[in-house]
N, C-alpha and C positions, 0 to 999 in steps of 0.2 A: 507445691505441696502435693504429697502422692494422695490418689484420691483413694477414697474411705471404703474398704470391704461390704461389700452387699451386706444383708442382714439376712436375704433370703436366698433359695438357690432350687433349682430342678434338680431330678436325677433319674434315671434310667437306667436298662440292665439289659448286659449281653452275655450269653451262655452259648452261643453258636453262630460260628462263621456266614449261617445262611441269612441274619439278621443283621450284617454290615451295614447293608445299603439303605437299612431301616434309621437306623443310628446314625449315618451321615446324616442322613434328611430331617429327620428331627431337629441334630445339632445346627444343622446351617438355617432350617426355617425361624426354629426357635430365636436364633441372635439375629434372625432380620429381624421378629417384630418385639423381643423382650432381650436385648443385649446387654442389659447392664445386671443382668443375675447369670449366673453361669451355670452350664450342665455338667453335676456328678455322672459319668458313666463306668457306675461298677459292672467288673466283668471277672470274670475267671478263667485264668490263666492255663488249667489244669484242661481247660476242651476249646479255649479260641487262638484260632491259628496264629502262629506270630507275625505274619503280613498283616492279618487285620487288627494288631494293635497297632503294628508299626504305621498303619493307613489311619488310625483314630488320633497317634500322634500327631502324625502331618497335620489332620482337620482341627488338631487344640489350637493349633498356631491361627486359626480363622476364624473359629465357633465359638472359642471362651468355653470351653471343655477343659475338665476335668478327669485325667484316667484315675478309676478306685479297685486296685484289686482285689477278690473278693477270695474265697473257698463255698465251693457249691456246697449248699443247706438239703436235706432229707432227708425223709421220717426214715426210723426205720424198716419201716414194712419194704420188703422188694416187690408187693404186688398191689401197685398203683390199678386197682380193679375199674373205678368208672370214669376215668379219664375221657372226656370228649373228641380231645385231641391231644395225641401224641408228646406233641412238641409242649402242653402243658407240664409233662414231668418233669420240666426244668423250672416251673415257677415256682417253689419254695423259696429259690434262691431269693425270691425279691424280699424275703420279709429280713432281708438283711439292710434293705435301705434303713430300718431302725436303727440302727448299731452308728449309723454315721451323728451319731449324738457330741462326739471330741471333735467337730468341724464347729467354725465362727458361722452357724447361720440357725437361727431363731427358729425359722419354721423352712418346710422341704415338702417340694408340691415333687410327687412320683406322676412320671409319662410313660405308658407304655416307650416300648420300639418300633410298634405298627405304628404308631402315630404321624400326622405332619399336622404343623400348626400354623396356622392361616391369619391368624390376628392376636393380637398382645394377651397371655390369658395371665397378665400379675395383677388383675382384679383381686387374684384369688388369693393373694398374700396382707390384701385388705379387709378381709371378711371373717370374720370374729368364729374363731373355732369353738365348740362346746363342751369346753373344758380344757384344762390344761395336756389331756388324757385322750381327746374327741379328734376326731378329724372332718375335711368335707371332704365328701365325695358323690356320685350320680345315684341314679338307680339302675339297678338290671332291668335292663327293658323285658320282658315276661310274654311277649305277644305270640311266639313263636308259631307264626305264620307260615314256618314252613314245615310243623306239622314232628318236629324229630322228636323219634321215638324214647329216648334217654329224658325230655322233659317230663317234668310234673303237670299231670290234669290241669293245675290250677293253675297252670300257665298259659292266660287267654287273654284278647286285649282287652277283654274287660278286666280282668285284673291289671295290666300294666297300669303305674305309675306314670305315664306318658300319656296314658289315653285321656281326650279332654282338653288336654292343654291343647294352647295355640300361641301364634306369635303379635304381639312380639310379648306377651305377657308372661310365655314359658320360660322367656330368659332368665327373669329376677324373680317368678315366682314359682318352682316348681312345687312340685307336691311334696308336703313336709313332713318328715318321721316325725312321728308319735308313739305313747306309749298304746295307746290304741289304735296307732297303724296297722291296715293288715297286715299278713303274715310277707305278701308278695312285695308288700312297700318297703319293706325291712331288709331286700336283697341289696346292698351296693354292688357298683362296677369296681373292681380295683383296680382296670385302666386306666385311674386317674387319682388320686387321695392328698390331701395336705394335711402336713402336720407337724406337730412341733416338738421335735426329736431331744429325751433325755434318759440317765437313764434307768429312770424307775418306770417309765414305759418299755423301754427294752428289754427290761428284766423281768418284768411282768407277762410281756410277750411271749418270750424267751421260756420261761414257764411253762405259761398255759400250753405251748407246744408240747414241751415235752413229758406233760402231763398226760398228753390227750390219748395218748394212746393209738399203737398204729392202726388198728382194725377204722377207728375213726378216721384216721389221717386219710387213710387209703379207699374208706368211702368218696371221700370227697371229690365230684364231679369237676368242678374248677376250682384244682387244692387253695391256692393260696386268697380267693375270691371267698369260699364258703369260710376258710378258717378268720377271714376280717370278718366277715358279715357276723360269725359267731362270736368273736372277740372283741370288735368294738357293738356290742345290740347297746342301742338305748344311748350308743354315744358316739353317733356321727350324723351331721348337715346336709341335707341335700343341695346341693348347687345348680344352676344353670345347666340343660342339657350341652349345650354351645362350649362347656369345656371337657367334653369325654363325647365326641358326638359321633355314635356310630353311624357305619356308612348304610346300614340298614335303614337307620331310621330317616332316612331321605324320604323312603318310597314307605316306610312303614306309618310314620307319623307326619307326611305331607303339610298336616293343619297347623304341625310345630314349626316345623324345620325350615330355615333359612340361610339360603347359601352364603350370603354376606356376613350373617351371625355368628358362622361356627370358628371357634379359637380353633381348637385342639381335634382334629379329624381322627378320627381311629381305626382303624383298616382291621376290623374283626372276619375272621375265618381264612377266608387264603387274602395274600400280599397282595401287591399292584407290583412288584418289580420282580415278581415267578413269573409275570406273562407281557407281555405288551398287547395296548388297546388296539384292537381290530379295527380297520379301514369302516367296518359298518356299525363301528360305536360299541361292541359287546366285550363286554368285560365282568370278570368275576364269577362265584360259584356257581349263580345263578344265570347269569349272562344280564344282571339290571346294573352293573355296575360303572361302564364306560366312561361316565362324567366324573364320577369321583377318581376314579385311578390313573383317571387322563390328566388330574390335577398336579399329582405325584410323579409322572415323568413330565410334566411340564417343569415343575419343580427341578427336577432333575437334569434336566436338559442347560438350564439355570445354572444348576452348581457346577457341571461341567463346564462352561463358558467359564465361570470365574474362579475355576483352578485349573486353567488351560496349560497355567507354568506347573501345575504339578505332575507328571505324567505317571508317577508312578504310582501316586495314590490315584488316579483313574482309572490306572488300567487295574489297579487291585480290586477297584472296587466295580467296577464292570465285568470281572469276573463272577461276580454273583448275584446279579441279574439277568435276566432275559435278554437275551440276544435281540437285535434289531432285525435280524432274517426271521422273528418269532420262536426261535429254539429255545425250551429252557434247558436248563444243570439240574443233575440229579439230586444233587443237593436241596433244589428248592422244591420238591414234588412235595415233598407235607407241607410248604404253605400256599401251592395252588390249587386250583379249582378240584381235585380231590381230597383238601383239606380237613371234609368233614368225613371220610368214610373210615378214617379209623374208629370214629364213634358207631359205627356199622360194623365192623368185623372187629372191634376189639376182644380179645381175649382167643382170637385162631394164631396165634404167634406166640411164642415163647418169647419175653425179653431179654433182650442182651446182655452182659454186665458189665462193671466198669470197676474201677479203681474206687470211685465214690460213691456208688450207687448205682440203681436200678437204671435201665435207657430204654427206649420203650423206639428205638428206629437204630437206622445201621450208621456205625461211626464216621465221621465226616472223614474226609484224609483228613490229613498232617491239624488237626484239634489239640493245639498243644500250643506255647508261648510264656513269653514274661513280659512285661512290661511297664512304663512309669507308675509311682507312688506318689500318693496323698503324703506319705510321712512313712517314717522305716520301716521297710516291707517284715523285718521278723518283730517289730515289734505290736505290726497291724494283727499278723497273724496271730502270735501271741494272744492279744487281746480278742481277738474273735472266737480264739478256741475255750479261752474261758467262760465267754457268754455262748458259745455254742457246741453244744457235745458232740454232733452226730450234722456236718454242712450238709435244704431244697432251693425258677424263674416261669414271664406267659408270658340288607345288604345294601327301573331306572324311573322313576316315577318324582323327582326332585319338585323342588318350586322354585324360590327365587335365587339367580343367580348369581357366583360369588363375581366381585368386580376384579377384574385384573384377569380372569380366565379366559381364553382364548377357544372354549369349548365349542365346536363344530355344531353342538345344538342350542345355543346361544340364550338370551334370556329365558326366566320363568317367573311366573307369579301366580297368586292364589287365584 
């Protein structure tokens, strides 16, 4: 008997060649610790190079992947004004994972592409959403410890949502939205969300977008992050930090964090595979990051062992990361360790323009391709253009340590 179609499914989104290596790694962690749900990975065709679909192919055959081709989503406005980061002008596109509502699965848990996930996180397909309309998702962690100037005053860790907890209680309890939550607890992360796709939520979505208005749209600091937190208010769950767990909050919420705990690892600000971990541990914007990033090409080192028969899909995709002599590709400079400084000189550059919209960095080469379909590509399109008029996608201070790591600074604990 052929066995029974999941009920649920992940998905994720690629808008650019430099986030390949991100998407392998997801795909391949993901089906070591949750194989029997598969990953959606919509992408668009119109800016990813055709090696790296033709490399996403290869990895369906092993990861239980999904290709969903997409058309990139964007507000009108061409002047994305308080962007943090660059590469954020491409997240609009993700609120298109709503549209995948004509797919066989109930509910659809969204991973970033930074992400790698470290232990089973389909808890989360168990856990009673807040309406049929709600989702779950984390909170914005708020502490910003490191002071950037684009935050809000009342971004202190006395406000964080984080602050307080500890483990292991922060797993199952964290701090829960209210109607009288503060203002700072009401921020979700959208590197993480679940939810159960139809389509009067689509449509609904689909709306309030194009209602809002671009001066709004283009406010927005992390577009597709502020437009959920304003879209679903009053109708989303807080979950376990341990399934959106950034790599910040290692060293920032210590009293929380647990390296055995974390599902879903989240690689916020620059990548782990724009650089390789230095001989003397330093890794990251900050130089606090070497354990976690050292995870990610241990990871990696991994997938290469066991697609040793694939050569072609290696060598595609070690074209876009870091060199092992420590060279990066230009390619990857906005997701390394100068990741954050266009939120520093934003607005000294004119943006570039595109077929589909505004770009806010210099064209990749050859950003362009086709590739597999969920179901008949004119008639996907079709249907997206109906619901969409105008195609926007998106830190060494640890405690205890994850088991199976091979980290050079070895255990930790409280």
């Amino acid at each position: 008997m052929a066995p029974s179609t999941p009920k649920h499914a992940y998905a994720t989104l690629i808008t650019r060649s430099s986030y390949l290596a991100g998407v392998i790694l997801l795909a391949y962690t993901l089906h070591k610790h949750s194989p029997s749900h598969p990953l959606i990975v919509l992408y668009t065709p119109s800016s990813l190079h055709a090696s790296c679909i033709t490399a996403l192919e290869s990895e369906s055959c092993h990861s239980n992947l999904i290709l969903h081709p997409i058309e990139p989503l964007l507000p009108p406005s061409s002047d994305p004004k308080n962007l943090i980061a660059e590469r954020f002008a491409d997240t609009w596109t993700k609120l298109r994972v709503f549209e995948l509502r004509s797919l066989p699965y109930t509910k659809i848990c969204f991973l970033d592409a930074d992400m790698l996930v470290l232990h089973d996180p389909s808890t989360l397909f168990d856990t009673e959403l807040p309406g049929d309309d709600g989702i779950l998702a984390t909170h914005v962690c708020v502490c910003n410890l490191d002071h950037d100037p684009w935050a809000s005053p009342s971004w202190t860790p006395q406000n964080c949502a984080y602050t307080g907890l500890a483990h292991p209680s922060a797993l199952t309890h964290p701090t829960p939205v209210t109607p009288d939550t503060r203002l700072e607890h009401q921020l979700l992360n959208s590197g993480m969300f679940v939810f159960a796709p139809s389509g009067g939520l689509c449509e609904r979505l689909m709306k309030t977008f194009q209602n809002a208005g671009s001066e709004t749209l283009a406010a927005y600091k992390f577009p597709d992050q502020d437009f959920l937190t304003q879209f679903f208010k009053g109708k989303w769950r807080s979950v376990g930090y341990q399934f959106n767990a950034l790599k910040t909050m290692r060293y920032w919420h210590p009293d929380m964090w647990d390296d055995g705990s974390v599902c879903c690892l989240h690689y916020i600000v620059d990548k782990p595979w724009a650089a390789r971990v230095g001989e003397d541990g330093v890794a990251g914007y900050k130089g606090k990051d070497g354990v976690t990033h050292r995870w990610w090409w241990e990871e990696f080192e991994k997938w290469e062992k066991d697609r040793e028969s694939e050569k072609e899909l290696i060598e595609t995709v070690r074209q876009h990361v870091a060199g092992k002599d420590g060279g990066s590709r230009e390619e990857l400079r906005a997701l390394g360790s100068q990741a954050q400084a266009f939120a520093k000189n934003k607005g000294t550059e004119e943006p570039e323009q595109r077929t589909h919209g505004p770009v806010l960095r210099k064209k990749m080469l050859g950003e362009r391709g086709h590739g597999p379909v969920v179901r008949n590509p004119g008639e996907a399109a079709n249907n997206e253009r109906t619901l969409w008029t105008n195609s926007p996608q998106e830190d060494a201070g640890g405690k205890r340590s994850r088991p199976g790591s091979t980290s050079s600074e070895g255990p930790r604990a409280d």
